[in-house]
C-alpha positions in Angstrom: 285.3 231.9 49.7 285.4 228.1 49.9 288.6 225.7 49.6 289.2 222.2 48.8 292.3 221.0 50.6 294.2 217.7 49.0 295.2 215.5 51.4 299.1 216.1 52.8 301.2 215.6 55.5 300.3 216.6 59.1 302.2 219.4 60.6 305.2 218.1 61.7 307.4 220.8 63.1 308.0 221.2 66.3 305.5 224.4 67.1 302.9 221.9 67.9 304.4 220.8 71.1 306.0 224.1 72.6 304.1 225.6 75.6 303.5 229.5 75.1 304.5 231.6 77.8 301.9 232.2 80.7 301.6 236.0 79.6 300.9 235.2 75.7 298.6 232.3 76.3 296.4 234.5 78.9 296.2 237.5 76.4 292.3 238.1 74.9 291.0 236.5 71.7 291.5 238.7 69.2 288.5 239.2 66.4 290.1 237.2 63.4 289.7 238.8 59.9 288.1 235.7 58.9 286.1 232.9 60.3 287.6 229.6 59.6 285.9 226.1 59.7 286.7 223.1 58.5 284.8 221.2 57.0 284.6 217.2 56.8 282.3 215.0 54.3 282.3 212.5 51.5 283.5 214.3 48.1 284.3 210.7 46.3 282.7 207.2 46.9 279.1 205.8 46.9 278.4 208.0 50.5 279.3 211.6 48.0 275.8 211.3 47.1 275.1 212.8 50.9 278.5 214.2 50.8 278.5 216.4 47.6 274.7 218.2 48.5 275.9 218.8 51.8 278.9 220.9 50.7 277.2 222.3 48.0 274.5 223.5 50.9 277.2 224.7 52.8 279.0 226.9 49.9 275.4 228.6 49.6 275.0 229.5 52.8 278.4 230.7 53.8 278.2 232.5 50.4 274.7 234.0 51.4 276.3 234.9 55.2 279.2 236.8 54.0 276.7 238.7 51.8 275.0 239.9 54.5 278.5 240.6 56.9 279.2 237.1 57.6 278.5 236.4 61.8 279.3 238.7 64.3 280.9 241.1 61.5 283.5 238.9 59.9 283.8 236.7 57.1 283.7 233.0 57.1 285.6 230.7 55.0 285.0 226.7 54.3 288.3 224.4 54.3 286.5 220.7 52.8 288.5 217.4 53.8 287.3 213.9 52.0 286.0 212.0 54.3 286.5 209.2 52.0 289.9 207.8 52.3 289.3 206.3 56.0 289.5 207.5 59.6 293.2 208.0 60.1 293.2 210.1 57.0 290.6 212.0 58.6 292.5 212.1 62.1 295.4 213.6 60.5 293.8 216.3 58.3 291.8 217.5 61.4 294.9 218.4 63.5 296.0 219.6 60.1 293.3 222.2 59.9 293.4 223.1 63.4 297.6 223.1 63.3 298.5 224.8 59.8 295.2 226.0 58.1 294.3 227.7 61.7 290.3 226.6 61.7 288.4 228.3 64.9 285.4 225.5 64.0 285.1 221.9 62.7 282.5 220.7 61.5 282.4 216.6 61.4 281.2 213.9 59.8 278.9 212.0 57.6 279.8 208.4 58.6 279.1 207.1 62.5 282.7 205.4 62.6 284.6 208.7 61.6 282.5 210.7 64.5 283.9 207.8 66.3 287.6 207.9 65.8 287.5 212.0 65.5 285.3 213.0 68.0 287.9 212.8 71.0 290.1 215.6 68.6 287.8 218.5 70.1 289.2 217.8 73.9 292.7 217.2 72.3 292.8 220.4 70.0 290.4 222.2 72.2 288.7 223.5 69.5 284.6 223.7 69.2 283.1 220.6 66.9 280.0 220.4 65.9 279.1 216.7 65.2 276.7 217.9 61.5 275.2 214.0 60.3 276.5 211.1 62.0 274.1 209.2 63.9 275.2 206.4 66.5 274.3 207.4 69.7 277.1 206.0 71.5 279.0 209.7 70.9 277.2 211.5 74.4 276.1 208.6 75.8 279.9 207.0 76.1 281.7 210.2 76.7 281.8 213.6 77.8 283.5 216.4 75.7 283.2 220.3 76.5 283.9 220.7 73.0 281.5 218.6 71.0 278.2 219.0 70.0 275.9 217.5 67.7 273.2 219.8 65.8 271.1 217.2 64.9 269.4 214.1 66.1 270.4 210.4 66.3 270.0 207.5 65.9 267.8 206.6 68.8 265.6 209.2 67.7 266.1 208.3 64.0 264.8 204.5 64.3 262.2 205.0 67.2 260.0 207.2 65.7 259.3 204.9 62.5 259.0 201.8 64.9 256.2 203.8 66.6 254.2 204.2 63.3 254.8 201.2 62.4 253.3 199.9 65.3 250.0 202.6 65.1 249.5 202.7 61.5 249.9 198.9 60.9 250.3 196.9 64.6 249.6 193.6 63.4 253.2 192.6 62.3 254.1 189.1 63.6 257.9 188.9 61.7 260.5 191.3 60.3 262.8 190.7 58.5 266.6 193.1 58.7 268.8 194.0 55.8 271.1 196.7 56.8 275.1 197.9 55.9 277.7 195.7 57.8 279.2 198.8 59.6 278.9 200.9 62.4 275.5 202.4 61.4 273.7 199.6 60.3 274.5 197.4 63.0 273.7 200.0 65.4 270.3 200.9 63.9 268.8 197.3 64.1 270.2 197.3 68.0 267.9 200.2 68.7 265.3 198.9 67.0 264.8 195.3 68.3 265.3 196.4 71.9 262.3 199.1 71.3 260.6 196.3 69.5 260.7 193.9 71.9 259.9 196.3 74.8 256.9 197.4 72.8 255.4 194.5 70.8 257.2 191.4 72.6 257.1 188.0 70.4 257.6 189.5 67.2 260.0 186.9 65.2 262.9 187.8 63.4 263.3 185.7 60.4 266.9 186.8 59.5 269.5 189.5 59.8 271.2 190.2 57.2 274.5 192.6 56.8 275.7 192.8 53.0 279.3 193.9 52.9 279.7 197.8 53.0 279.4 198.9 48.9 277.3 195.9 47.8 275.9 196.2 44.4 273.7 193.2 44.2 270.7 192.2 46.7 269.5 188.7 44.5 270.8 186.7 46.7 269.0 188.1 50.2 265.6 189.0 48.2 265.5 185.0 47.1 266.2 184.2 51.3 263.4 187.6 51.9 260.9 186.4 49.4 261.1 182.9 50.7 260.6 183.7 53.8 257.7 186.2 54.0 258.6 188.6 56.9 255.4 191.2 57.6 257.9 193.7 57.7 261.9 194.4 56.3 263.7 196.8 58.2 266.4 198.7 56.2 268.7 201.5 57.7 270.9 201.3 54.4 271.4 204.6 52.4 272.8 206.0 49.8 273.3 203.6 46.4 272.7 200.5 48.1 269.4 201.3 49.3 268.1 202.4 45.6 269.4 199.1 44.3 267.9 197.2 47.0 264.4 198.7 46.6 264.8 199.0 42.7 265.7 195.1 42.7 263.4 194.2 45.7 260.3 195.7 43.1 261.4 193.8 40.2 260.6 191.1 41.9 257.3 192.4 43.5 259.3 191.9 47.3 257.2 194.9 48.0 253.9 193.0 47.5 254.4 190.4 50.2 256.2 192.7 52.5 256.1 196.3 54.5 259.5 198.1 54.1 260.3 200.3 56.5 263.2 202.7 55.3 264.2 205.3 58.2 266.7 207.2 56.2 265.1 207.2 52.8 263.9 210.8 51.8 267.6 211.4 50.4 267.1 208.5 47.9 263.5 209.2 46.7 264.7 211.7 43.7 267.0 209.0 42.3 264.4 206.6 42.5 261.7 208.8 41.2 258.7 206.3 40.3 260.4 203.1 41.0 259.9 204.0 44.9 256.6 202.1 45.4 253.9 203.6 47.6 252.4 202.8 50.9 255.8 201.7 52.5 257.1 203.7 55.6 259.6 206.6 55.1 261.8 208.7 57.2 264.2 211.5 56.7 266.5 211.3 59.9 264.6 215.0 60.6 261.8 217.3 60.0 262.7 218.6 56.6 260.1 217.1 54.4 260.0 219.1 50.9 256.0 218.7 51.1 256.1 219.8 54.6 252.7 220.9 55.7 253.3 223.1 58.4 257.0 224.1 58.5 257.7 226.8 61.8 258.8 229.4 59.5 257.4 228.7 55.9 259.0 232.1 54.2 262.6 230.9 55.1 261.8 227.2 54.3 260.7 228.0 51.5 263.6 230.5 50.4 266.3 227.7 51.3 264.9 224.9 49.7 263.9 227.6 46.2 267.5 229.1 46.6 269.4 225.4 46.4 267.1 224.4 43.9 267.8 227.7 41.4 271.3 227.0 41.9 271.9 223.6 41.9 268.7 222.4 39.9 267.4 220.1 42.4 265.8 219.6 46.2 267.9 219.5 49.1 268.0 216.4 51.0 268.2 216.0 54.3 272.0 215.9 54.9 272.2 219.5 53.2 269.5 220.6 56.2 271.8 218.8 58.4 273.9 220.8 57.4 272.6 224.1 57.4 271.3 223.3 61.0 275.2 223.2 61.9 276.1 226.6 60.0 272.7 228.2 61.7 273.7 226.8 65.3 276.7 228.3 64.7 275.6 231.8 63.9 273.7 231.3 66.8 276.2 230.2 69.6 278.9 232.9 68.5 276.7 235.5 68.6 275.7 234.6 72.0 279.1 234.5 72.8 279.7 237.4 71.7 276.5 239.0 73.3 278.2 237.6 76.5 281.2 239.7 76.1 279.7 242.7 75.0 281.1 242.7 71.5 284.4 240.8 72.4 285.7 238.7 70.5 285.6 235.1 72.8 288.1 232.2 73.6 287.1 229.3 72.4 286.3 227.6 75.7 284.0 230.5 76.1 282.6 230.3 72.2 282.1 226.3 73.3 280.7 227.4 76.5 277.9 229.1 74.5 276.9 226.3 73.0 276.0 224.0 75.7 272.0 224.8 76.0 272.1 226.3 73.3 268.8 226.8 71.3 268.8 227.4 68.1 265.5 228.7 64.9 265.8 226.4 61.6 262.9 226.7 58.8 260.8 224.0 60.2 261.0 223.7 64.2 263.4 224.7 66.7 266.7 222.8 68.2 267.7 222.8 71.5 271.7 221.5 72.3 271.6 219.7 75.5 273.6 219.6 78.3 275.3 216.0 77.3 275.8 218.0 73.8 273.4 216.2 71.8 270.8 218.1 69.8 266.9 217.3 70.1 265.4 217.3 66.8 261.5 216.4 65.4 261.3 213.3 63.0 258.5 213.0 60.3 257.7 209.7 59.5 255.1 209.0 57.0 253.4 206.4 54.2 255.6 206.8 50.4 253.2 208.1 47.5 253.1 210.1 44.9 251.2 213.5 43.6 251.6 216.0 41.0 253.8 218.5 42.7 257.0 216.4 42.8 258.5 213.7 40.4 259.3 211.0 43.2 257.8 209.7 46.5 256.8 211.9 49.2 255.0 210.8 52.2 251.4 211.1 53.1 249.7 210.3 56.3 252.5 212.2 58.3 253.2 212.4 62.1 255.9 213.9 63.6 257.5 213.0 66.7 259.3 216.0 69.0 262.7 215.6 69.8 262.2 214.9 73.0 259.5 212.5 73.0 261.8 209.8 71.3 265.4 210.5 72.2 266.8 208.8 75.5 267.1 211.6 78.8 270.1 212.9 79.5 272.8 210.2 81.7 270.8 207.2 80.3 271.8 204.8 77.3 269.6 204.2 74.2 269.4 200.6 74.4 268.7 200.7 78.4 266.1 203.2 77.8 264.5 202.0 75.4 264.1 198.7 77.6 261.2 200.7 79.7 259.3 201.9 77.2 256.0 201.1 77.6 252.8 200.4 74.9 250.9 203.6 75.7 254.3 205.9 74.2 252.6 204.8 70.4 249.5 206.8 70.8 251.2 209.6 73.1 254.6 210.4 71.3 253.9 211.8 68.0 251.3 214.0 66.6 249.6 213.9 63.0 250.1 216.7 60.7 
């Protein structure tokens, strides 16, 4: 059973502040009838079209865990929250969730700035958080939480592996051009990327930087400065709407003739665009969860969850509902290993968050270890957009995918100090072609 909670007031009675008694606070966990997360995403504004997939995902799978005895033996139920109306509405339905609905697990956020502002609730609520989407890497490498961890990759990860097949598959590149979301995301992104780029192919130009307001709906104005200028390549971390109208207006004016786009993030768009996507441009998917994957680790269960979405919601999943099922997976995992631990017993939830650091964790197409600092290590597949007979919009060809590992920053280190040491010989050594 799933529930959508309206936004209300924050518990304000006094219960929240009272100190329990040594005795009562030291008493076991005890096995709940249900298992209660909570659940944060967009559900209204232009980011719902990752926000509304991802719940959807999320539905299916809770409804296909509780068919087969929920984890560990008891039932789990979904509280959604809008991520929508800003960060302190988000801040305040959290402790809401935790304080009156009683959550034992949140699960937060699509947007980089509400991870932000919501990840410090974990230490403060004490309650396990696993980070499902967001990407900016400043999360583990700012802070440390026992209580937060993110399932996924990042955004070091995210914009280094396109860089590097950008720089094998077409090296010659002398000028890029950047038009990203004037947020925490975009301007994030294009840090990564220039200080990998200039480590790895110093003396490119940048011809312009460009950071449309947040929700733009018209691009004429930057593909007049774009096309005038010429770069080799345009670098766009945008999502959602704006990217479709960006490439959709960018084509109509045959941008994509004089320039290479390079779109990290765009697998979620390429069913809206269908055909309009044009080919030979590079394409990421913030993961491993291709729809044409050629060699997923487990091709029965890929397979079944991408058939099983598409039977019930008539259409492919897109990467933010694998995003999410990697957090509903890793947590299967971690509280059954915490339960494991206790033989049976039901655990605290230090000890449930305790299970999760290391943690490693089976999805349909690879395998995701949970590091020490928290942050997850996940494979990106990069590729060329184009077009066959099995799907209706842009896939990509000429794939290589990059391990986790081989393009995420080490544990203790920064992304952008990192990246500063990269050296030439990482383009032919970090990825593999599949």
């Amino acid at each position: 059973m799933t529930t959508t909670l309206s936004r209300r007031e924050a518990l304000v009675a006094g219960f929240g502040g009272v100190m329990l008694p040594a005795t009562l606070s030291a008493q076991p966990a005890q096995k709940p009838a249900e298992l209660k997360i909570g659940v944060t995403t967009f559900l209204s504004g232009p980011a719902s079209v990752f926000g509304v997939p991802s719940r959807k995902a999320c539905e299916m799978l809770i409804d296909q865990l509780n068919a087969a005895g929920g984890i560990a033996g008891v039932p789990v139920r979904a509280f959604f929250v809008d991520e929508a109306p800003g960060t302190d509405h988000l801040v305040g339905e959290i402790r809401r969730l935790v304080q009156s609905e009683g959550v034992h697990v949140l699960f937060q956020s699509i947007s980089s700035g509400s991870c932000l502002a919501c990840t410090p609730l974990s230490r403060e609520l004490s309650k396990l958080m696993l980070l499902w989407d967001c990407g900016t890497q400043r999360i583990f490498e700012e802070n440390r939480y026992e209580y937060a961890f993110r399932t996924q990759g990042y955004g070091t990860s995210e914009v280094l592996a396109p860089l590097l097949y950008l720089l094998k598959h077409k090296p010659d590149f002398r000028t890029v051009a950047v038009l990203n979301q004037d947020y925490a995301w975009g301007r994030d992104s294009w840090e990564l990327w220039k200080t990998a780029m200039d480590a790895l192919k110093p003396g490119v130009r940048v011809v312009a930087e460009m950071f449309p307001r947040f929700g733009s709906t018209d691009f004429s104005t930057e593909i007049t400065r774009l096309l005038a200028l010429r770069p080799d390549v345009i670098l766009s971390t945008s999502w959602g709407g704006e990217l479709v109208t960006f490439v959709r207006q960018a084509t109509e004016r045959r941008l994509h003739e004089r320039s290479i786009f390079v779109l990290p993030v765009a697998e979620a768009s390429m069913q809206i665009l269908g055909r309009s996507m044009p080919e030979g441009h590079i394409i990421g998917t913030r993961g491993d969860h291709w729809n044409n994957h050629p060699a997923p680790k487990d091709p029965a269960a890929f397979n079944a969850f991408v058939n099983a979405y598409r039977q019930r919601f008539n259409e492919y999943p897109i990467y933010p509902c694998h995003h999410m099922a990697q957090a509903v997976w890793a947590l299967k995992a971690g509280l059954e290993k915490a339960v494991a631990a206790k033989n049976g017993a039901w655990p605290s939830d230090a000890e449930l968050a305790a299970a999760f650091r290391g943690l490693t964790f089976p999805t349909p197409t690879s395998t995701i270890t949970l590091r020490e600092d928290g942050q997850g290590l996940e494979d990106q597949i990069v590729g060329l957009s184009s077009f066959n007979d099995r799907f209706p919009f842009a896939v990509p060809k000429d794939m290589m995918l990059y391990p986790g590992a081989s393009v995420s920053a080490p544990v203790g280190q920064k992304s952008t100090d990192w990246l500063k040491t990269l050296q030439p010989s990482v383009v032919q050594t970090a990825g593999r072609s599949i």
